[in-house]
C-alpha positions in Angstrom: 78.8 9.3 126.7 79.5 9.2 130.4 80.8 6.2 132.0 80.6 6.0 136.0 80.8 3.4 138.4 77.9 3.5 141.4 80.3 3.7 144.7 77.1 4.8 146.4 75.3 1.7 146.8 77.8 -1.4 146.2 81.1 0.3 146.9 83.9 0.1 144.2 82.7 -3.2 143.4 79.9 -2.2 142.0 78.6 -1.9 138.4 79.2 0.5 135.3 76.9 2.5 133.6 77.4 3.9 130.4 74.3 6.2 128.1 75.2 6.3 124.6 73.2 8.8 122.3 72.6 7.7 118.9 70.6 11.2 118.1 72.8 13.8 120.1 70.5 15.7 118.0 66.7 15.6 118.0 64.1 17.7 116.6 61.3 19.0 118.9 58.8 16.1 119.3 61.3 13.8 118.1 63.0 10.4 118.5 65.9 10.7 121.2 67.2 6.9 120.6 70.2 5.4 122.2 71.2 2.2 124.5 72.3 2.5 128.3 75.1 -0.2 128.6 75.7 -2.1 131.9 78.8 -3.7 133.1 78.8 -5.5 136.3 81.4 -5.0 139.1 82.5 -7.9 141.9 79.0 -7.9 143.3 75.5 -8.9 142.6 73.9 -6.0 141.6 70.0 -5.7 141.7 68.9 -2.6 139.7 65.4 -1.0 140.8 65.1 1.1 137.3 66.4 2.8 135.1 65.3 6.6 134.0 66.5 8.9 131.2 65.9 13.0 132.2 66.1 15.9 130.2 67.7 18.9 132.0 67.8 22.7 131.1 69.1 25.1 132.7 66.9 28.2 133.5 67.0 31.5 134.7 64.8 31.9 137.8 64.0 35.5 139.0 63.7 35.8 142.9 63.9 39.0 145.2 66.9 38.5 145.8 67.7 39.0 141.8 68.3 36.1 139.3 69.9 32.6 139.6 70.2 29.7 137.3 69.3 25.7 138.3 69.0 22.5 136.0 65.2 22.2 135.3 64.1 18.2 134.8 61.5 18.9 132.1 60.8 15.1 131.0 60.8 11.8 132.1 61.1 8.2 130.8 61.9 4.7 132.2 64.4 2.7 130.4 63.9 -1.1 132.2 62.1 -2.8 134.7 64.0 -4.0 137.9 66.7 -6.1 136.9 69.6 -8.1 138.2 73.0 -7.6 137.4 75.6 -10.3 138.2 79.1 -10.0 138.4 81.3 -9.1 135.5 77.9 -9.6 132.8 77.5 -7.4 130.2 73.9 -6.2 129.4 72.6 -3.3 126.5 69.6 -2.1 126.7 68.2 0.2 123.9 65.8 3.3 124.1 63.6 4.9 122.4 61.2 8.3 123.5 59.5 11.2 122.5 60.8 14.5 123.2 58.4 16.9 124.0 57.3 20.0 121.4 58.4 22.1 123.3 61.7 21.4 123.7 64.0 24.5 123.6 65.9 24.7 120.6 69.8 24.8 121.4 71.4 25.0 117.7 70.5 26.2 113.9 72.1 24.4 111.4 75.1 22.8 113.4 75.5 26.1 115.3 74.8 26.3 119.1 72.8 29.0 120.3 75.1 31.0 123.4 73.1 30.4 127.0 71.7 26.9 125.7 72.5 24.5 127.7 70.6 20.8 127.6 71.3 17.8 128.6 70.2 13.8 129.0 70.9 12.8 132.7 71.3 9.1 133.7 69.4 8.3 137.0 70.1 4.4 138.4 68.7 3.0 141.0 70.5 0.4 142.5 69.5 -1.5 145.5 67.6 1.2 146.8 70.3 4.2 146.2 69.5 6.8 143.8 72.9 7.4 141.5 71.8 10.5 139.1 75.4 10.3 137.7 76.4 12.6 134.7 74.7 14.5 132.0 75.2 13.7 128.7 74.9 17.2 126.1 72.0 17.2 124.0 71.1 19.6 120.7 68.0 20.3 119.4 67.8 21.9 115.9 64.5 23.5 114.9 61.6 22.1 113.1 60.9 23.8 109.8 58.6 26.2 110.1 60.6 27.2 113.5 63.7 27.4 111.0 61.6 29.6 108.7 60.7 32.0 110.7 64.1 32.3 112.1 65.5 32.8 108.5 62.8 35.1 108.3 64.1 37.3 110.9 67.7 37.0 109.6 66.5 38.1 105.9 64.8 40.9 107.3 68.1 42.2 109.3 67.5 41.3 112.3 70.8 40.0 114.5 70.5 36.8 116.8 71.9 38.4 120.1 71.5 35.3 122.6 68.9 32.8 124.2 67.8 31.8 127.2 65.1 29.8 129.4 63.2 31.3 131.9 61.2 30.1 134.2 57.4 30.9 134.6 54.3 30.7 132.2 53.4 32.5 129.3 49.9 34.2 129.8 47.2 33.0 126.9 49.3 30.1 125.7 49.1 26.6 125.5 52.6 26.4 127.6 52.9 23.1 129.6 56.8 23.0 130.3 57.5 25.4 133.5 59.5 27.6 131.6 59.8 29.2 127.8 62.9 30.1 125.7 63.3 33.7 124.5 65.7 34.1 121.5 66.2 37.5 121.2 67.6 39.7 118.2 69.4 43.1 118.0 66.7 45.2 115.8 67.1 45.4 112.1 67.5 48.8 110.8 64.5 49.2 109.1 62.5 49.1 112.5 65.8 50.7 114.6 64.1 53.5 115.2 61.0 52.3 116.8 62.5 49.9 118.8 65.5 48.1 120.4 65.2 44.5 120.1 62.6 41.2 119.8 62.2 38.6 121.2 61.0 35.0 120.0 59.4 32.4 121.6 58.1 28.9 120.1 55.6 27.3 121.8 55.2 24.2 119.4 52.9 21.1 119.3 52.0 18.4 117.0 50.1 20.3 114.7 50.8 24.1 114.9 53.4 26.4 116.4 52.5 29.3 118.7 54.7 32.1 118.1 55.4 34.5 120.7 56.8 38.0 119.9 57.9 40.7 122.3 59.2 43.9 120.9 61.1 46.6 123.5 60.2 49.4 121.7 62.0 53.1 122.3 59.7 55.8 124.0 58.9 58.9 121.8 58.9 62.7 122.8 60.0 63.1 126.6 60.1 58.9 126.7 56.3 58.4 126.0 55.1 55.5 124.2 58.2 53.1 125.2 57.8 50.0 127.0 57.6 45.9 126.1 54.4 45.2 123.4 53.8 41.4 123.2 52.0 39.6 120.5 51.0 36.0 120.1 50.7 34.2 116.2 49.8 30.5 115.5 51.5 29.6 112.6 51.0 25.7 110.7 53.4 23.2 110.2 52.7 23.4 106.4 53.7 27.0 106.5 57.3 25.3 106.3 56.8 25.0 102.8 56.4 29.3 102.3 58.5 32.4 102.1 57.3 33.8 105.5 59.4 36.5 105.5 56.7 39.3 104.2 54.6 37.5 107.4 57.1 38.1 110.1 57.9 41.8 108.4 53.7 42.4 109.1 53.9 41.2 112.6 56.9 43.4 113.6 55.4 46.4 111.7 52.2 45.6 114.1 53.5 45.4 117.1 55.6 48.4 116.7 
């Protein structure tokens, strides 16, 4: 809920803008709903548009080593040009899909550490881009994303952190430029084969790609060790199922 004048364009006279979130928290492929409120300063104000942009902020590998940036990953337009006259009050409601893929930030009300995402106001007024403040945005999981996470927390496994990088995932239907990793302290049972997994959703309307990546230890004399990678589709329906025994199957595989 960020309230900022536009000094850019019109000075201190010119208008307020204020992005109030009625879903702070969405599910992926959701509703994010909410209403941008306008306040007019001294002057005529003529708006060009109005957009909404979600931003994450991603881990980018580079010679040089790693940085972080705010990624724009979506895109919508809340009005048409409009004018804004002096002192009038206008509200003007939204309402947009996010994408599948959205990163998911919290489970069950708590936030995942190194999620980070955000709905930034950009306002175009009389030809001067304003991209003003970012308001905080949580995405829970969707059900079978949430069952398979319990299924890893049933099995022993620890959630150790989460992150975006940036890049493609090889033999996936990937379309944002980067992919969350959610990674997990091995359970004990599998301790000894390997160190930790990692988990990445790659959902869509009708099925969720799951991505697993297992750093397993090296044998004798360090043979054997090394990254193993495995891809799973798993249904929406499955949200309905135990998938615990599934996930134990896939880890036992891949290790």
């Amino acid at each position: 809920m960020v309230f900022k004048k536009l000094l850019g364009a019109l000075g201190v006279g010119g208008p307020g803008v204020d992005t109030v979130l009625s879903t702070p928290v969405v599910l992926p492929g959701g509703l994010l709903q909410g209403q941008v409120n306008l306040t007019g300063g001294t002057v005529p104000a003529d708006i060009a548009g109005i957009t909404l942009t979600l931003v994450a902020r991603v881990e980018i590998e580079h010679e040089e080593g790693e940085s972080t940036g705010l990624y724009p990953f979506a895109r919508f337009s809340v009005t048409p040009p409009l004018h804004l006259a002096p002192g009038e009050n206008r509200s003007i409601p939204f309402a947009f899909p996010v994408p599948y893929e959205t990163p998911v930030t919290a489970v069950a009300g708590q936030r995942l550490s190194g999620m980070a995402l955000g709905v930034r106001t950009e306002v175009d007024v009389s030809g001067a881009l304003d991209k003003g403040d970012s308001d905080p945005l949580d995405v829970e999981p969707l059900p079978v994303q949430r069952r398979l996470l319990d299924a890893f927390l049933a099995l022993g496994f620890r959630f150790r952190s989460a992150d975006l990088e940036a890049g493609h995932i090889r033999g996936t239907g990937q379309s944002l430029p980067f992919y969350q990793e959610i990674e997990f302290s091995a359970a004990p049972q599998y301790a000894h084969a390997c160190n930790s997994v990692e988990v990445t959703f790659i959902a869509g309307p009708h099925r969720v790609e799951v991505v697993l990546e297992a750093d397993k230890r090296g044998g004798v004399f360090g043979h054997g060790g090394g990254d193993v990678i495995r891809t799973h589709v798993v249904e929406h329906s499955a949200a309905d199922q135990d998938l615990t025994a599934l996930v134990d199957g896939w880890v036992r595989s891949a290790l």
